[in-house]
N, C-alpha and C positions, 0 to 999 in steps of 0.2 A: 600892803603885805608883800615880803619877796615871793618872787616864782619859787617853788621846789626845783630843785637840783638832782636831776640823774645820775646816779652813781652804780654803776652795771659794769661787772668786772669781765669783759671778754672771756676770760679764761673760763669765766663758768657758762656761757652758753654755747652751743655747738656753730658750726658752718652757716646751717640752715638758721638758725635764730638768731641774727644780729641783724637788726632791724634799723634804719635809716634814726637821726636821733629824736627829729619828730614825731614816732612813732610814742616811744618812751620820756616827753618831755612829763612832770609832775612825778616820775619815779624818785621815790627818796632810800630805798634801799640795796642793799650788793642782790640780795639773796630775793629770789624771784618766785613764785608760786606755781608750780606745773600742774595742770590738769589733765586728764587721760578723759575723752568724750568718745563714746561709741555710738555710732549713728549706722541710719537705713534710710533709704531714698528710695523713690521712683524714679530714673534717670529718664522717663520722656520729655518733663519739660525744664530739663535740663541741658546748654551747655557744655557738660561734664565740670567735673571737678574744679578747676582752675579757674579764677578772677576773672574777668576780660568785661572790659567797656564797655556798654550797653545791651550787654548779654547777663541771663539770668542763668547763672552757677552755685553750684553748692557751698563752695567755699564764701562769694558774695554773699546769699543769703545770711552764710553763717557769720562773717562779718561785720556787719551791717546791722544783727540783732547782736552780736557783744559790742557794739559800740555802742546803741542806744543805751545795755545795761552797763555799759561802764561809764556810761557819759563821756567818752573821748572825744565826740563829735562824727558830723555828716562824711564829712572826707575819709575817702578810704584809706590813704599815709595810716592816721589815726587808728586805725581797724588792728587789733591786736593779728598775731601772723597763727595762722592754724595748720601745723604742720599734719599731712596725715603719710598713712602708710599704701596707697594707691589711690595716683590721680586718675579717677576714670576716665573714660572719655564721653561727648555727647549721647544720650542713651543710653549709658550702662547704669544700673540699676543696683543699691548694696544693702545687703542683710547685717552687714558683718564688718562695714568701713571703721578702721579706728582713726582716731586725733588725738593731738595734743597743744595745746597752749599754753605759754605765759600770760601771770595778771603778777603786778606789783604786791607788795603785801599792804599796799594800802587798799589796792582795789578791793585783793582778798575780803581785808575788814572790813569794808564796806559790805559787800555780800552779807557778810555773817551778821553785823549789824540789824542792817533790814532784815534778815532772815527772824533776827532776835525779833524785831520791833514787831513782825507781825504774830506772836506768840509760837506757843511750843508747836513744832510742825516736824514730820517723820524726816530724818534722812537729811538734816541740817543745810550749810548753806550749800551743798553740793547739790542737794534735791531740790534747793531753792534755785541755783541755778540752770540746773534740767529742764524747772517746769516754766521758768521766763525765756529759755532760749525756744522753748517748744510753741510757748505761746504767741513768738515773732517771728522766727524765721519756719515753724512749722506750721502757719495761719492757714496756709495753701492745704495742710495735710498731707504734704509727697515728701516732707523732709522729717524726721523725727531721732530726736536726742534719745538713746535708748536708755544713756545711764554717764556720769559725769562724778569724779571723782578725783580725790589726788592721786597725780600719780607716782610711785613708788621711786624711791633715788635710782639714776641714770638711766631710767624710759626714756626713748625717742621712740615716738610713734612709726616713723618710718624705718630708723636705721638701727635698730633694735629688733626688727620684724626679722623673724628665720625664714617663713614663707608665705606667698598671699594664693588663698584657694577659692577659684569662681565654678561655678556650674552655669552651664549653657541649656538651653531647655529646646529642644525641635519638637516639631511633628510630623512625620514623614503622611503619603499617599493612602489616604485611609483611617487616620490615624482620628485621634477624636478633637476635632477643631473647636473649640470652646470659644466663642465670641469674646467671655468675660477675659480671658488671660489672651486674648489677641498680644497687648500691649509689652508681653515677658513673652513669648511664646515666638519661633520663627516656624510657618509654612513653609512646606518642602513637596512638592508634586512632582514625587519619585517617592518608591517602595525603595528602603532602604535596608541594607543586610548588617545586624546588629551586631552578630560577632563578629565580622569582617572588620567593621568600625572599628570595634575594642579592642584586636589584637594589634590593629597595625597603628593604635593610637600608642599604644602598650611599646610598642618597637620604637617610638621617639623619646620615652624617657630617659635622662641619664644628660652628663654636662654634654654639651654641644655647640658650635655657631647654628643659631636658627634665624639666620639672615634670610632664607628661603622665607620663612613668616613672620617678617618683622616689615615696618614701614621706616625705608633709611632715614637715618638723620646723621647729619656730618660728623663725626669723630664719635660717634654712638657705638661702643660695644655692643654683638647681637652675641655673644656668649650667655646662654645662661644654664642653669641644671632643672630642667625638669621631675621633677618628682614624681608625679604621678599624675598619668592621664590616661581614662578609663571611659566608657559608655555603658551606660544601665538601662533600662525601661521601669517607668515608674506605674504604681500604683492603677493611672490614669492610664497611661498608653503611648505615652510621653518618652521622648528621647534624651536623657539626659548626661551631657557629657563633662566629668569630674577631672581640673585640673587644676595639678598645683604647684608652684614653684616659690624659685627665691626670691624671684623677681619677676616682671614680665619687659618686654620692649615692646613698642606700639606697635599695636595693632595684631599681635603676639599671638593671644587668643582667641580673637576670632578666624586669624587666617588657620591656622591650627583645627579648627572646625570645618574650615571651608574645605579643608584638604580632608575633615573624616567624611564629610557626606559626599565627596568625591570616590572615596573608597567604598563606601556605603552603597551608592548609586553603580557601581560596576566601570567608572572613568579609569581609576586607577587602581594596584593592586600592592602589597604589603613593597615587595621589591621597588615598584615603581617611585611610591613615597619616600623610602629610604634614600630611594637616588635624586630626589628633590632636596629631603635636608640637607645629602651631602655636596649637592649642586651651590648651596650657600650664596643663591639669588634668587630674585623671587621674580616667580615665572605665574601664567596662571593658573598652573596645577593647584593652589594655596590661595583659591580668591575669599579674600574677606567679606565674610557674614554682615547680617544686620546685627546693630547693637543690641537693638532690643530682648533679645533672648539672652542675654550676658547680665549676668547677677554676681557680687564681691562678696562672698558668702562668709569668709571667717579666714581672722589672719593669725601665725602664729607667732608666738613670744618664748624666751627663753624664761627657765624660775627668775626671781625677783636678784638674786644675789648676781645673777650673769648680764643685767640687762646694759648697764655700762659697759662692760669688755664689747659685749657684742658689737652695739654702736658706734663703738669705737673700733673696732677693727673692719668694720663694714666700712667706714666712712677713711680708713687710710686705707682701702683699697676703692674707693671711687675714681671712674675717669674725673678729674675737676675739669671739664669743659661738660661736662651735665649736669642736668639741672632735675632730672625723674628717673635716672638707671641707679639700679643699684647691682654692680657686680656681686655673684658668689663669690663670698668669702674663700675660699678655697682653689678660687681659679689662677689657673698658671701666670706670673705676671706678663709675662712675655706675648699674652693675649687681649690684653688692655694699653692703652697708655698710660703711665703712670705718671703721677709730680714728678719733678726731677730733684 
């Protein structure tokens, strides 16, 4: 029998999805199957997000169990490419993490097939896919498929996203140290003053360079727009700090933290802060937190009719020498580099 033949029009997949051609060898159609997967993890025994060589990552896992169910093979080349909308890093933990994937429309049918063969079951081959990806790459129990579905014409997991929202969880001096949430939870041995936090967290919102809390990387824009970042006390007794943007740059949010419990603790005061982000280096007034208290709680999307413009305007305003920033839309160009 001849091999199948690849036939994948550039045109219709984006920047991020054009994949080596080993990857898509046995595809026989133009038009490709996009799925939308929303997941949650434990980020401790985690890597973080991204692939890497005999390290265990979320993306691997995930990998790894769509290759066995699409039969692609052991090799990771083969591993279908799972775009998401924040690569976290070691330790960060998501309630809220989205993806997206291509499967050929044969794989598609395939799915549904089996889905058929094994009789009528709720929530067809998309629920059939859930609960096989759940059953291999969630074995452990730290990783889990929340829900897997088509996704709607011109989704990009990532560049379609208007903003990504984490909450940070502390426990300040006193506070009530739970053994069980050690593992999401950061100890703080300092009394720390809660409105203080929240105002001068309040005073970093809005577009900015927050190269002061960012970890450089070479031709990396640290512009981004803060939306909102706020500090509450929860239920428990708990410190929880609420931020969200368009984007983040590494290590974005936790230094952002490290600079509230700074305030917090009476190190620094609203003025002082402001004269860090507009300092636009990073000093150690803004030392980065543990990961562990860092949760990816929910990302936002525009209605279903906007979701191609977005991504597409998001993605002609990318530095192209990045490979995980994604500039605000709206930012001056003259403060990125641009293609020429």
């Amino acid at each position: 029998m001849l091999p199948r033949i690849a036939v994948v029009s550039s045109s219709s997949l984006g920047a991020d999805d054009r994949r080596p051609v080993r990857s898509i060898v046995g595809w026989s159609a133009v038009n490709t199957v996009r799925l939308r997967l929303d997941l949650a993890y434990d980020g401790a025994a985690f890597s973080g997000w991204s692939r890497q060589p005999g390290l265990r990552t979320v993306e691997g896992e995930l990998g790894e169990a769509l290759a066995t169910i699409l039969r692609r093979g052991a090799d990771p080349v083969d591993a279908p490419r799972v775009t998401v909308a924040g690569r976290t890093d070691a330790g960060v933990h998501a309630i809220g993490q989205v993806a997206h994937l291509e499967l050929s429309p044969e794989e598609w049918h395939e799915i549904a097939q089996r889905d058929r063969r094994r009789g009528p079951r709720e929530g067809g081959p998309e629920a059939s896919l859930r609960r096989r990806l759940n059953g291999i790459a969630g074995r452990h129990g730290d990783l889990v498929v929340r829900d897997a579905r088509r996704a709607p014409a011109g989704f990009d997991a990532r560049f379609s996203a208007l903003w990504r929202r984490y909450e940070y969880r502390l426990v300040d001096r006193g506070g009530p140290r739970d053994p069980r949430r050690r593992g999401h939870t950061l100890w703080v041995d300092e009394t720390l003053d809660l409105a203080a936090m929240d105002s001068a967290s309040r005073a970093l919102t809005g577009l900015h360079d927050f190269a002061a809390f960012c970890k450089p990387r070479e031709g990396a824009t640290t512009i981004r727009t803060l939306l909102d970042y706020s500090w509450s006390r929860d239920e428990d007794g708990a410190l929880i700090g609420h931020v969200r943007a368009d984007a983040f740059c590494h290590s974005m949010v936790r230094a952002l933290v490290g600079a509230a419990i700074a305030v917090g603790a009476g190190r620094l005061d609203e003025d002082a802060l402001l004269a860090v982000l507009d300092g636009a280096r990073r000093t150690g007034a803004a030392p980065v937190v543990g990961a562990h208290g860092l949760t990816l709680v929910e990302v936002g999307y525009p209605p279903d009719a906007e979701l191609a413009a977005r991504a597409e305007q998001t993605r002609a305003r990318r530095d192209p020498l990045l490979s995980d920033e994604v500039p605000h839309v709206g930012m001056p160009a003259k403060w990125f580099p641009c293609p020429s």
